[in-house]
C-alpha positions in Angstrom: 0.0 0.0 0.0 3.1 2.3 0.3 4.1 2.1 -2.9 0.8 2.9 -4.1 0.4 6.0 -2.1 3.8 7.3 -3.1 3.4 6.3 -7.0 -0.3 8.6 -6.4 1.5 11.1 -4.8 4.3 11.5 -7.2 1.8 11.5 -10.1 -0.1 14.2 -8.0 3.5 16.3 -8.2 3.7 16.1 -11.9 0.1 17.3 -12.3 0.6 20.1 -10.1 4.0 21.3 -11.7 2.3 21.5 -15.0 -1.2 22.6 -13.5 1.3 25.7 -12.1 2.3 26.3 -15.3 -1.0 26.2 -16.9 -2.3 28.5 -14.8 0.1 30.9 -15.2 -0.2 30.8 -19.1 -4.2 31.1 -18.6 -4.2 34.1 -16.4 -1.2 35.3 -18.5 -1.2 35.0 -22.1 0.3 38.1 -23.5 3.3 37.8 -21.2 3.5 34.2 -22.2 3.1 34.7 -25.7 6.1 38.0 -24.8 8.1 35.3 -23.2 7.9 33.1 -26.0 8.7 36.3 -28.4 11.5 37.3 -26.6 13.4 34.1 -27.5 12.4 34.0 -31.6 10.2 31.5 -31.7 7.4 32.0 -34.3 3.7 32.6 -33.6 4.2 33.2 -29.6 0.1 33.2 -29.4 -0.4 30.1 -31.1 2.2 28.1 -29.3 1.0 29.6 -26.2 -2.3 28.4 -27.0 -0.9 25.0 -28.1 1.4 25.2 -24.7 -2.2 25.5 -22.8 -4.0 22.6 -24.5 -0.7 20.4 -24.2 -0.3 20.8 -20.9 -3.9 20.4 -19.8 -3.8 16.8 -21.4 -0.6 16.2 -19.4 -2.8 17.0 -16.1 -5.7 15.2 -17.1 -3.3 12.1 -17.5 -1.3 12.5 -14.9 -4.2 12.4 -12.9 -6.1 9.8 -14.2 -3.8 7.3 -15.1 -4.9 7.3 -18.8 -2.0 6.9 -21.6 0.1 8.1 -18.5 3.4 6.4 -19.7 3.1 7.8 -23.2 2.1 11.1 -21.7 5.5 11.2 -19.3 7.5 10.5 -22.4 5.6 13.3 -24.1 6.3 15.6 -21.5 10.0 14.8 -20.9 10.2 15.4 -25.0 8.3 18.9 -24.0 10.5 19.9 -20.9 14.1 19.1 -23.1 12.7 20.9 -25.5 11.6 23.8 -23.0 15.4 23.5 -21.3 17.6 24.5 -24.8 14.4 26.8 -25.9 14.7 29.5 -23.0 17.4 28.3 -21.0 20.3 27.6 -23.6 23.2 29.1 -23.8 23.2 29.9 -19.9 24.5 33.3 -19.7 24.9 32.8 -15.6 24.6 30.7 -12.7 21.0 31.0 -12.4 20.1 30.3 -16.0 22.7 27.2 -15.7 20.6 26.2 -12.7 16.8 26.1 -14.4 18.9 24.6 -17.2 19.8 21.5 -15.4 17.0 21.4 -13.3 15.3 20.6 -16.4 17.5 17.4 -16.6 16.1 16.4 -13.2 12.9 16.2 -14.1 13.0 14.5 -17.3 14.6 11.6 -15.6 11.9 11.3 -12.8 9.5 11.4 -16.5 11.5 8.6 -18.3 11.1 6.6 -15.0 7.6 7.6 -14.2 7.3 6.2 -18.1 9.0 2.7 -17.5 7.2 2.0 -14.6 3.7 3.4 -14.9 1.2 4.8 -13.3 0.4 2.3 -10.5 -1.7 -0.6 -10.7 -4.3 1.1 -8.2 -6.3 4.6 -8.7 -5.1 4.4 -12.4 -7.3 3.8 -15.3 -5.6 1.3 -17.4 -4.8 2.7 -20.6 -2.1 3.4 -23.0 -0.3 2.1 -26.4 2.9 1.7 -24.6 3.9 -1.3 -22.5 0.0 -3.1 -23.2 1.8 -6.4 -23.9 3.6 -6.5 -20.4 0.5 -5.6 -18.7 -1.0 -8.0 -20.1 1.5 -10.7 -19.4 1.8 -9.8 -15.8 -2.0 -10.3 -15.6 -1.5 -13.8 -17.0 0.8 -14.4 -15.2 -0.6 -13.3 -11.3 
């Protein structure tokens, strides 16, 4: 039952750290569309937009369990790509630091993505790893 509770708790962190930054791209558009801007991307609205819809899928299956190991790999494609977009070349400490820090949590993704969402307060679905699940069920 540990294990479960921690797996649930840990898929409640990942919600929330992309809920945060949902949030702050709903109540905030123009500056994240600005912030987008400011580092040459093209159409800062639209991929603020597409940031929004993105991320609110990641919630939703973080939360739920659904498609959640595709939807960590997903997102730790997402957060790499967030790293080099605004935090590459570091031009001091601080920028080095969210750099890395970026690192850090796409590892805790890849992981989250080998190993699931639990096998309680999950809904059991997803592409990825359907053949294993269903040997383990065979097999227990």
């Amino acid at each position: 039952m540990t294990k479960t509770i921690l797996i649930f708790i840990a898929r409640l962190i990942f919600a929330a750290v992309f809920g945060i930054g949902l949030w702050f791209k709903l109540t905030g558009i123009e500056a994240t569309a600005g912030y987008i801007a400011s580092v040459g991307l093209p159409s800062p609205t639209l991929l603020a937009w597409l940031a929004i819809v993105f991320e609110t899928t990641l919630v939703v299956a973080f939360l739920t369990g659904v498609f959640f190991s595709e939807a960590a790999l997903l997102a730790a494609l997402y957060v790499l790509f967030l790293a080099f977009a605004f935090h590459w070349p570091p031009h001091n400490p601080m920028e080095f630091g969210l750099f890395v820090d970026h690192f850090t949590f796409i590892a805790g993704l890849l992981f989250a993505a080998v190993h699931g969402p639990g096998s309680r307060w999950a809904v059991p679905a997803g592409i990825l790893w359907r053949s294993a699940r269903r040997h383990a069920r065979a097999a227990g």
